[in-house]
Biotite code that builds the C-alpha atoms (Angstrom):
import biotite.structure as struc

atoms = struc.array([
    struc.Atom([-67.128, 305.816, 32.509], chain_id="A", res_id=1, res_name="UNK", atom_name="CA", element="C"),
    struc.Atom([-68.813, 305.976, 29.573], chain_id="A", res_id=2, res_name="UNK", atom_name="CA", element="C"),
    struc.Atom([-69.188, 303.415, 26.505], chain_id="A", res_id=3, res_name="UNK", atom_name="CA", element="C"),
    struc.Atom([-66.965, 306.159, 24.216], chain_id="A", res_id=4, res_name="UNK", atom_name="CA", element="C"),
    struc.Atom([-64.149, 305.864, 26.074], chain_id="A", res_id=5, res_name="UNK", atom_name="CA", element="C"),
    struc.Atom([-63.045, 302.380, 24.754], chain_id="A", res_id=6, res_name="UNK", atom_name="CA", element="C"),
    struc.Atom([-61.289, 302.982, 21.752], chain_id="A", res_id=7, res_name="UNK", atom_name="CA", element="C"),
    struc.Atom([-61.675, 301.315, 18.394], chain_id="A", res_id=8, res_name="UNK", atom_name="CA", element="C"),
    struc.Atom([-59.311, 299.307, 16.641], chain_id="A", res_id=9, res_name="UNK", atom_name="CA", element="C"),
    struc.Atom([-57.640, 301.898, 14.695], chain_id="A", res_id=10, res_name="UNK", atom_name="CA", element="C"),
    struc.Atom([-57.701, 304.716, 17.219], chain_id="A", res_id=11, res_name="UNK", atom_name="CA", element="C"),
    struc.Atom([-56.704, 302.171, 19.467], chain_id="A", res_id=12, res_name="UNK", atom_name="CA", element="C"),
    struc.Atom([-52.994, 301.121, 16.944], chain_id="A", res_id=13, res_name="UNK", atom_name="CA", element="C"),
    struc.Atom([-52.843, 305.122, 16.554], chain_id="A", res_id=14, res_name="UNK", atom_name="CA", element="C"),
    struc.Atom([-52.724, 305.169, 20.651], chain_id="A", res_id=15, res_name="UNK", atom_name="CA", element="C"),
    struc.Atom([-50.205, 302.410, 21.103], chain_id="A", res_id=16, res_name="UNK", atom_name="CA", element="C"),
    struc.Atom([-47.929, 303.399, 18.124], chain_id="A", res_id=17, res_name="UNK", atom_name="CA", element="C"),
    struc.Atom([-47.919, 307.305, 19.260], chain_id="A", res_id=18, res_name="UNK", atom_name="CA", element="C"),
    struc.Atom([-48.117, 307.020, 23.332], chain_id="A", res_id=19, res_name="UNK", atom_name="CA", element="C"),
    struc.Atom([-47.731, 305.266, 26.280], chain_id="A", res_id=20, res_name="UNK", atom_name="CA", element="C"),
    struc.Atom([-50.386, 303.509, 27.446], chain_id="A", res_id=21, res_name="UNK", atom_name="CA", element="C"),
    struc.Atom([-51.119, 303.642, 31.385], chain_id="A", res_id=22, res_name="UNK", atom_name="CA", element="C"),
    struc.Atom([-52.402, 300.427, 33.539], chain_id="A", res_id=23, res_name="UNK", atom_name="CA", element="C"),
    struc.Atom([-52.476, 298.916, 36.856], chain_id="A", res_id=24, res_name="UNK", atom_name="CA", element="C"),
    struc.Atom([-50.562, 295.590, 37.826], chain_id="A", res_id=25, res_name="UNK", atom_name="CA", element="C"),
    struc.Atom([-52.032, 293.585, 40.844], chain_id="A", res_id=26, res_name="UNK", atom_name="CA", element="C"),
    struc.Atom([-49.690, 292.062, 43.219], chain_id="A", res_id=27, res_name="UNK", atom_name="CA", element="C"),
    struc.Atom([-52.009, 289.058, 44.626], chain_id="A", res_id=28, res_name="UNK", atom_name="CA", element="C"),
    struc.Atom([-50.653, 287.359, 47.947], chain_id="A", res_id=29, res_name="UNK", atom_name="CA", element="C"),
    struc.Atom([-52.528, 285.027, 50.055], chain_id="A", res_id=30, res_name="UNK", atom_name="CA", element="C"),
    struc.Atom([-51.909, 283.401, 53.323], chain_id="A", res_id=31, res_name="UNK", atom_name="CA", element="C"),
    struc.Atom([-49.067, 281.128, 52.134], chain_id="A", res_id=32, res_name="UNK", atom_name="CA", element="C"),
    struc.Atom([-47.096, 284.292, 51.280], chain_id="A", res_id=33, res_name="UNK", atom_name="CA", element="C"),
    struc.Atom([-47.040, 282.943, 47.240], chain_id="A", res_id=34, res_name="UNK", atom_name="CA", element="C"),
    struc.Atom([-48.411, 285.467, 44.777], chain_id="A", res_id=35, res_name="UNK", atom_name="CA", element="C"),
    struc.Atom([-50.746, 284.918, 41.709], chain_id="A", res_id=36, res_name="UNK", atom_name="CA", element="C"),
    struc.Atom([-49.298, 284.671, 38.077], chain_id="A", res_id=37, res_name="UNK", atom_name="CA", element="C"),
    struc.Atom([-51.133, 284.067, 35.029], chain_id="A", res_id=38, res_name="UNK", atom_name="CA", element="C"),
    struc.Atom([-50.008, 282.743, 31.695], chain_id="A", res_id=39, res_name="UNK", atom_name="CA", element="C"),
    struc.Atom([-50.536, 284.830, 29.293], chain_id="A", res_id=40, res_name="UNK", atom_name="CA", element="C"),
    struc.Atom([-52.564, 284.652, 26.359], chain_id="A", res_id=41, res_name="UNK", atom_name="CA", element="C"),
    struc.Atom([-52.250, 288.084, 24.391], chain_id="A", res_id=42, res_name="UNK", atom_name="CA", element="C"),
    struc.Atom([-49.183, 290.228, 22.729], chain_id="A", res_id=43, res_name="UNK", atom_name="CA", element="C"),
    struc.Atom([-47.219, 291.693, 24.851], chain_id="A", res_id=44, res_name="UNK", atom_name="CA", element="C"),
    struc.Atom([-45.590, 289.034, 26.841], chain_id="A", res_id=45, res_name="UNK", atom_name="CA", element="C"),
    struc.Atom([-48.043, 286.139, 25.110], chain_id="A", res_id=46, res_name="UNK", atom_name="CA", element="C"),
    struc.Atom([-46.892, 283.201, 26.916], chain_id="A", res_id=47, res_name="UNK", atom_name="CA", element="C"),
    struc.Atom([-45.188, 284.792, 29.556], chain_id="A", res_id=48, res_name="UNK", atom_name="CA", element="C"),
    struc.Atom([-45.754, 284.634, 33.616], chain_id="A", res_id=49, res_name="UNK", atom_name="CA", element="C"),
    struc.Atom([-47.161, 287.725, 34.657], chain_id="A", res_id=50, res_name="UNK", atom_name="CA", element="C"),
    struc.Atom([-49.151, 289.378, 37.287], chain_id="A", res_id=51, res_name="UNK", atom_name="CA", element="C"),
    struc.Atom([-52.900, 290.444, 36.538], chain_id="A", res_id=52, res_name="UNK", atom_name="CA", element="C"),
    struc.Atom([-53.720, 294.094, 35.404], chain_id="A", res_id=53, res_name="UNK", atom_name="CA", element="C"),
    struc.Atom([-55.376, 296.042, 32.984], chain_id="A", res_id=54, res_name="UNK", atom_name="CA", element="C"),
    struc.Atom([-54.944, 299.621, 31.163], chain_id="A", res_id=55, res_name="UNK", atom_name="CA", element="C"),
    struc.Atom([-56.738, 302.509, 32.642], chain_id="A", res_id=56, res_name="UNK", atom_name="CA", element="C"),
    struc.Atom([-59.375, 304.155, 30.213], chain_id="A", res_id=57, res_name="UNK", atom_name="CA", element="C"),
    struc.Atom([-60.487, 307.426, 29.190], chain_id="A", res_id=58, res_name="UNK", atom_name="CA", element="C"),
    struc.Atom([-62.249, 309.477, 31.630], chain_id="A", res_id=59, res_name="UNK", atom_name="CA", element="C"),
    struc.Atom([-62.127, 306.769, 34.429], chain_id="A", res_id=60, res_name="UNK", atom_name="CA", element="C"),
    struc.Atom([-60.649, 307.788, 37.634], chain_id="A", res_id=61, res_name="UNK", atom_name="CA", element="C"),
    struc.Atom([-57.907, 305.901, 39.273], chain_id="A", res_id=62, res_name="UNK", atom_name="CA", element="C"),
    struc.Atom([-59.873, 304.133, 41.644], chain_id="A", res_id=63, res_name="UNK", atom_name="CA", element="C"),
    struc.Atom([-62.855, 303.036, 39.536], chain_id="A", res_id=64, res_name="UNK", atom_name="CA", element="C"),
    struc.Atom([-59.854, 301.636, 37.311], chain_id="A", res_id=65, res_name="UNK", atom_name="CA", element="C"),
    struc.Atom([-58.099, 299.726, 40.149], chain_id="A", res_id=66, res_name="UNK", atom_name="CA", element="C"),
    struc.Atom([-61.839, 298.351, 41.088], chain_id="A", res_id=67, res_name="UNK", atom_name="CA", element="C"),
    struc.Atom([-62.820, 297.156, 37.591], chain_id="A", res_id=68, res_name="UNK", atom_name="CA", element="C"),
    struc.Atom([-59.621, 295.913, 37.120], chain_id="A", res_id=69, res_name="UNK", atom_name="CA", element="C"),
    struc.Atom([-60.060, 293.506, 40.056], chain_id="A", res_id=70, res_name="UNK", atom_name="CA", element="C"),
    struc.Atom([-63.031, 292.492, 39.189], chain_id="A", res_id=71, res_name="UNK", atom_name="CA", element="C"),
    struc.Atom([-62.236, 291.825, 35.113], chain_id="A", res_id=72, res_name="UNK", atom_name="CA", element="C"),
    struc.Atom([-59.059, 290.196, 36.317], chain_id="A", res_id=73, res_name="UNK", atom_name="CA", element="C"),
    struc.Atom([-59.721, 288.603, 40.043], chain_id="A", res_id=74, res_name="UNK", atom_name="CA", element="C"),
    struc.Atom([-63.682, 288.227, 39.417], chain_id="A", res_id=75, res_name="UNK", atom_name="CA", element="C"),
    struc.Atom([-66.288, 289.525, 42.241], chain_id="A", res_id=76, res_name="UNK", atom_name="CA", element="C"),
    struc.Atom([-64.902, 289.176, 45.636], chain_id="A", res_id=77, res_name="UNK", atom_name="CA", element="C"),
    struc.Atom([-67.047, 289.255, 48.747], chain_id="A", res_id=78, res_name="UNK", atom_name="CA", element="C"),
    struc.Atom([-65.135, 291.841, 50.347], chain_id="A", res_id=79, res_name="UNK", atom_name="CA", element="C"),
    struc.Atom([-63.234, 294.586, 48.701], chain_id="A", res_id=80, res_name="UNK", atom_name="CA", element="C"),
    struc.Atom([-60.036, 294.068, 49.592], chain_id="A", res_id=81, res_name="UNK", atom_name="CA", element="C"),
    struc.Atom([-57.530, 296.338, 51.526], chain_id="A", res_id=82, res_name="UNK", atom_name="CA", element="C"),
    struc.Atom([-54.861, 297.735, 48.271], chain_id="A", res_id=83, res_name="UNK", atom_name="CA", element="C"),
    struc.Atom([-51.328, 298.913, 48.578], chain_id="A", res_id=84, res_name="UNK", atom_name="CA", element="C"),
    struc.Atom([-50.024, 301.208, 46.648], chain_id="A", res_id=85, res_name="UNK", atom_name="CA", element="C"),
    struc.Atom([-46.370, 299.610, 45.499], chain_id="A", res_id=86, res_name="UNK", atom_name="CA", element="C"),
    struc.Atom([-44.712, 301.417, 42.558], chain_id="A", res_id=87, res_name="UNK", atom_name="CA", element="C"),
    struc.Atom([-44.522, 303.435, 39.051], chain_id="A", res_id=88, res_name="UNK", atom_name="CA", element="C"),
    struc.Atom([-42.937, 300.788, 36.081], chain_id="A", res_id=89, res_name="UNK", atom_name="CA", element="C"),
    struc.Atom([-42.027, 301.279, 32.925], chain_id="A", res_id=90, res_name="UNK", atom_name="CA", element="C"),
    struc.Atom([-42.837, 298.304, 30.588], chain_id="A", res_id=91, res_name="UNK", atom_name="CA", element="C"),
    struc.Atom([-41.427, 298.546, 26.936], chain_id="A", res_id=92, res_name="UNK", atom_name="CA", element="C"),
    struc.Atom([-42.217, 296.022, 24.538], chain_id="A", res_id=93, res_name="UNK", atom_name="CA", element="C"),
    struc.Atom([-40.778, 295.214, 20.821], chain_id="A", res_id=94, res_name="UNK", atom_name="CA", element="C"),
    struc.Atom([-44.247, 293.742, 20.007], chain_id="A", res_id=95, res_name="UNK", atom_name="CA", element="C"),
    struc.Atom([-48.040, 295.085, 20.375], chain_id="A", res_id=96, res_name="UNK", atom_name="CA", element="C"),
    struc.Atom([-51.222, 293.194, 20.705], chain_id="A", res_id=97, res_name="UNK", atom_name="CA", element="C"),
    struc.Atom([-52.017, 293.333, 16.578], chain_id="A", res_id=98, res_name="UNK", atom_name="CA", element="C"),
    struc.Atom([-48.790, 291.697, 15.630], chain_id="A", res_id=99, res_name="UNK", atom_name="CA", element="C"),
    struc.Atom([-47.575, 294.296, 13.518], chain_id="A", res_id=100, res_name="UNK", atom_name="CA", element="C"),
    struc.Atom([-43.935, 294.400, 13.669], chain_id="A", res_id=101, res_name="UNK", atom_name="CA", element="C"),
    struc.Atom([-43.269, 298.285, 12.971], chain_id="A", res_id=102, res_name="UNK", atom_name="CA", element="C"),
    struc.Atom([-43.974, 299.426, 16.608], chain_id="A", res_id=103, res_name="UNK", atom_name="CA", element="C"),
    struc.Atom([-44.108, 298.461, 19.916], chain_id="A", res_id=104, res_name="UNK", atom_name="CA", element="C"),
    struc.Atom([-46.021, 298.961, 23.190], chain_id="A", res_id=105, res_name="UNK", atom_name="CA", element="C"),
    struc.Atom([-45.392, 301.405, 26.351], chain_id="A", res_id=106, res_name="UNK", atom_name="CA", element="C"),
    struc.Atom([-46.885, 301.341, 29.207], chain_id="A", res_id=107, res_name="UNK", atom_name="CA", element="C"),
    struc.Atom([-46.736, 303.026, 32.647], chain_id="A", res_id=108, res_name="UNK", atom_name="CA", element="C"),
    struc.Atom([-47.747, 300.866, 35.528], chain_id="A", res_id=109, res_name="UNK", atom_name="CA", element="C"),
    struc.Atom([-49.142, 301.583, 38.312], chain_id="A", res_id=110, res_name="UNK", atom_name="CA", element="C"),
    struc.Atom([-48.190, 298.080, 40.888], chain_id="A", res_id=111, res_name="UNK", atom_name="CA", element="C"),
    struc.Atom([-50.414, 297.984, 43.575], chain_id="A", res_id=112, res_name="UNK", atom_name="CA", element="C"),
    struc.Atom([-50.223, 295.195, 46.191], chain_id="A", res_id=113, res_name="UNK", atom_name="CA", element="C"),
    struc.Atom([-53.117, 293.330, 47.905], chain_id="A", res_id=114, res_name="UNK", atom_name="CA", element="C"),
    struc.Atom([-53.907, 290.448, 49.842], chain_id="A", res_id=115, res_name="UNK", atom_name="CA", element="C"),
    struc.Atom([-56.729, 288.024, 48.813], chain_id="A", res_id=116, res_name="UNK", atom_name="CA", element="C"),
    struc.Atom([-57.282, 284.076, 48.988], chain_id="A", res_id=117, res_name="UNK", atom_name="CA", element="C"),
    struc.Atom([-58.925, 283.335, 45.741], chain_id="A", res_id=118, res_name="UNK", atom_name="CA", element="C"),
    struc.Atom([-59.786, 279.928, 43.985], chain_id="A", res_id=119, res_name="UNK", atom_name="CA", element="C"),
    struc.Atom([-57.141, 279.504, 40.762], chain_id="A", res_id=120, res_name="UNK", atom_name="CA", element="C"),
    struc.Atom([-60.006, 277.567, 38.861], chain_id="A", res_id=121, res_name="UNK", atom_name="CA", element="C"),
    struc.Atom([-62.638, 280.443, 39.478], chain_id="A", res_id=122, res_name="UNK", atom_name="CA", element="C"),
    struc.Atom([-60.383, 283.001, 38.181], chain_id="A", res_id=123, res_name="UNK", atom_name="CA", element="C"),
    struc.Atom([-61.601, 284.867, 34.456], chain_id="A", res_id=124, res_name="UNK", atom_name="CA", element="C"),
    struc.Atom([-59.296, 283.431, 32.123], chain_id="A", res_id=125, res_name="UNK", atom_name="CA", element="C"),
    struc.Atom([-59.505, 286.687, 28.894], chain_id="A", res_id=126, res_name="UNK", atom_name="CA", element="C"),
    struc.Atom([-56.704, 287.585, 29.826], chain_id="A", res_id=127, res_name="UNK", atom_name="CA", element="C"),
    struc.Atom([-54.852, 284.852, 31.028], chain_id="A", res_id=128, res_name="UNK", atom_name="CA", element="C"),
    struc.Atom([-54.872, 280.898, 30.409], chain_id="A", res_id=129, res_name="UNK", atom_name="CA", element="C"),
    struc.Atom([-53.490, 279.337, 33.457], chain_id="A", res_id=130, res_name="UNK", atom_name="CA", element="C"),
    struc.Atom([-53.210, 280.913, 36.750], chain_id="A", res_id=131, res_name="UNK", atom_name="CA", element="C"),
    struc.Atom([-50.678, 279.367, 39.312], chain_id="A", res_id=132, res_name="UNK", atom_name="CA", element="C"),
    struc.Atom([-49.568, 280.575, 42.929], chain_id="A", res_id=133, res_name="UNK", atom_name="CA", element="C"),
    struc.Atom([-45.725, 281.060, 43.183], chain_id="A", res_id=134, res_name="UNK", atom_name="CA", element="C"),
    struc.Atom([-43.134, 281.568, 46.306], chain_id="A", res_id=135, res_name="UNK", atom_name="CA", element="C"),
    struc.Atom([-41.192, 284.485, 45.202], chain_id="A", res_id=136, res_name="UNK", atom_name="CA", element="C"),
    struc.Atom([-37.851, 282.435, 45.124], chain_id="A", res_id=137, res_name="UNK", atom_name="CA", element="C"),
    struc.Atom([-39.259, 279.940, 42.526], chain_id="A", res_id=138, res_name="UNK", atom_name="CA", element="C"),
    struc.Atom([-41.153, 283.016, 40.048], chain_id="A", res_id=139, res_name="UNK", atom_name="CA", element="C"),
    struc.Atom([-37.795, 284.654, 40.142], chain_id="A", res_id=140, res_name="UNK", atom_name="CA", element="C"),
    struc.Atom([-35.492, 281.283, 39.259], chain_id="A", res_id=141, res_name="UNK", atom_name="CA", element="C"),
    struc.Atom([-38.291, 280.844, 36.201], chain_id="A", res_id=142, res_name="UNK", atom_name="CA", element="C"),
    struc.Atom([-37.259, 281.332, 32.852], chain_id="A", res_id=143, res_name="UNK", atom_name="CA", element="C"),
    struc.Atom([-40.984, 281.641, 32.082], chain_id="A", res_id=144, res_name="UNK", atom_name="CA", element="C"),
    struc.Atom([-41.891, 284.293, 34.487], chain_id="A", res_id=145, res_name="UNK", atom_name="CA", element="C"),
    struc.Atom([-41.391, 287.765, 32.850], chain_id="A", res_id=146, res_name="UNK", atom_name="CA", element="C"),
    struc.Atom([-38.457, 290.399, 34.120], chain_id="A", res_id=147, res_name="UNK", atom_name="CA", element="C"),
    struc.Atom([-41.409, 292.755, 34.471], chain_id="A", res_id=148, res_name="UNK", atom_name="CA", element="C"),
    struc.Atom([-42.818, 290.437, 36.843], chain_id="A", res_id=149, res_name="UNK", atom_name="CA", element="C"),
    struc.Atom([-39.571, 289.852, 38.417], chain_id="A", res_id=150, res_name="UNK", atom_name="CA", element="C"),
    struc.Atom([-39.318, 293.210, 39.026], chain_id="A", res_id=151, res_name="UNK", atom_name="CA", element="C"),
    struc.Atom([-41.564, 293.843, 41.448], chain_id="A", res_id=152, res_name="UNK", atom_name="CA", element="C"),
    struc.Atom([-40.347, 291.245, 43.610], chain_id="A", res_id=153, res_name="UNK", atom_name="CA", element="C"),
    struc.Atom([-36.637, 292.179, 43.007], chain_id="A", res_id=154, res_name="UNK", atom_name="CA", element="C"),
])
């Protein structure tokens, strides 16, 4: 992937405002059976529960997506670890990451599952401010746990 595939601010509203946008959700498990959620800290869902992911880019092939997005999201891991594919998602949104209130964001997500034991306080937190591990009866009784999240355990 090259360094002209990442999109500039205003090509980048143009993109969100005209199409959808398409990304990959991880699904994080470890031993306990209790998946990863991080808070997060950017429109859509600011706030929010939500699994990790990240949009697929220009020109980058599925799986060079699904690595970097482990690593940007999960952080280097010493083993790569075995992935699942889990389901196709729409996500619409009323709001959009530049807080203009005239469109929204859609995205097409691509949920893949995958087991990995990581360290919450080594985790990248861009994306997300707090990152918690969850027993699927308690992430979907949570009022602050998204319904996109919630779907994939639903």
């Amino acid at each position: 992937m090259s360094k002209n595939s990442l999109l500039d601010q205003a090509d980048f509203t143009q993109v969100i405002r005209l199409v959808p946008l398409v990304s990959i959700d991880l699904i994080v498990r470890n031993s306990q059976g209790e998946f990863l959620l991080g808070k997060r800290n950017n429109a859509p869902a600011k706030g929010m529960w939500f699994v990790p992911g990240g949009r697929i880019f220009k020109n980058e092939r599925l799986n060079q997506a699904l690595e970097r997005v482990i690593l940007e999201e999960l952080g280097p891991q010493e083993t790569q670890p075995a992935v699942k594919f889990h389901g196709v998602y729409d996500h619409l949104y009323e709001e959009n990451v530049f807080g203009d209130p005239e469109y929204g964001t859609h995205f097409v997500v691509l949920a893949h599952q995958l087991k990995l034991n990581l360290s919450i306080q080594a985790l990248p937190n861009e994306q997300h401010s707090l990152f918690r591990w969850w027993a699927i009866d308690q992430l979907l009784a949570s009022t602050e746990v998204h319904s996109y999240t919630k779907a994939y355990f639903s």
